[in-house]
C-alpha positions in Angstrom: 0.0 0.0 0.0 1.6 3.1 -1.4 1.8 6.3 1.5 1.2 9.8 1.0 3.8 12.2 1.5 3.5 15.3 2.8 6.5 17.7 2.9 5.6 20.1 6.3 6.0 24.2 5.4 9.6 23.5 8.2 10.9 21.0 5.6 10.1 23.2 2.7 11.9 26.2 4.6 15.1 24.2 4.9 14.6 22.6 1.3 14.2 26.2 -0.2 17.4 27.7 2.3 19.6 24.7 1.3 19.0 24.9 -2.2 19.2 28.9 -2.3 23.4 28.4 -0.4 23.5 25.8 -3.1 22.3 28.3 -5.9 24.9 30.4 -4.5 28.0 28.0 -4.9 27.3 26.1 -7.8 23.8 26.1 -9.8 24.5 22.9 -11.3 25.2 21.1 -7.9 21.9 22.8 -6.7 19.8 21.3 -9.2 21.3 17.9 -9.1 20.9 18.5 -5.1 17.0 19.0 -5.9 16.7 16.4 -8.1 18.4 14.0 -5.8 16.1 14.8 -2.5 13.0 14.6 -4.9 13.7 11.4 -5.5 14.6 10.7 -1.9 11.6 11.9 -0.6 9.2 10.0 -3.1 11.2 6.8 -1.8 9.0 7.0 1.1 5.9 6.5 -0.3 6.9 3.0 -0.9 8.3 1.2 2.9 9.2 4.2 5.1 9.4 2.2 7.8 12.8 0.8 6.0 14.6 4.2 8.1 16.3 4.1 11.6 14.7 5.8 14.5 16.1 9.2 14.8 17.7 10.9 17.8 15.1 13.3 17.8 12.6 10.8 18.3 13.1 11.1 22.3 12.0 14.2 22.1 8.8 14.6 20.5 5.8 12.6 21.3 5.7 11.1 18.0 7.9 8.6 16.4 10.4 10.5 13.8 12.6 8.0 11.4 15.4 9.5 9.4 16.3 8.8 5.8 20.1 9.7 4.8 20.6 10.5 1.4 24.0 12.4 -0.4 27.3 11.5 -0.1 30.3 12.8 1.8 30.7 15.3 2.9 27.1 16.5 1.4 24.9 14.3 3.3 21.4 15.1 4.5 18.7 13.9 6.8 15.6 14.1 6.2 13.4 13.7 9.1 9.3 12.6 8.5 7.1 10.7 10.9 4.9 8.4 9.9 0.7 8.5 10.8 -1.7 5.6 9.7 -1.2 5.8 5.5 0.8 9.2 5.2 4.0 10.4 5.6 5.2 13.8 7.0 8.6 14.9 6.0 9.3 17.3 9.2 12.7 18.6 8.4 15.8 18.1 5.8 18.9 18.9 7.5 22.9 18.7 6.8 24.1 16.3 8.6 26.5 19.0 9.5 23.8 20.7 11.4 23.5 20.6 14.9 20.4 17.8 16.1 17.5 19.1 16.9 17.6 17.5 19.9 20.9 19.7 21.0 18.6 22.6 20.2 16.0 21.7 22.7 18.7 20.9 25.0 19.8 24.2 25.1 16.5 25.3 25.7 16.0 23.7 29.0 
């Protein structure tokens, strides 16, 4: 049973950021970059629960799997949840990036 994805106005923020710095640097590594986390993300449709548990999953009162994708040193996560037959892509972050569980740390 295919799933539906939903990518969450937070993962379209970090899609549109990354891809802007990428725009910046190299426009032909930006689209290949787009291209490549398209794909990524329609992956999920089809066996999310194929992705590890994510840190971030102790923190939030929902269970939040993490697909890698990219190679080094340009790898990404993206983070979705998954609810009955959809998918929500929460965030796509470097893998650079601080987790967002250090964020919430910090918080406390």
């Amino acid at each position: 049973m295919p799933f539906e994805v939903i990518v969450t106005p937070s993962a379209k923020a970090d899609i549109f950021e990354t891809n802007a710095w990428l725009l910046e640097k190299n426009p032909e590594t930006a689209r290949k970059w787009l291209w490549q986390l398209s794909k990524a993300i329609i992956s999920l449709g089809k066996f999310p629960n194929r992705c590890a548990v994510a840190e971030e999953s102790a923190v939030f009162e929902v269970e939040v799997r993490q697909l890698i994708f990219g190679s080094r040193p340009n790898v990404y996560r993206v983070l979705f949840s998954i609810n009955s037959d959809k998918v929500f892509i929460l965030r796509v972050r470097s893998s650079r990036q601080r987790r967002l569980v250090e964020d919430i740390d910090d918080t406390e």
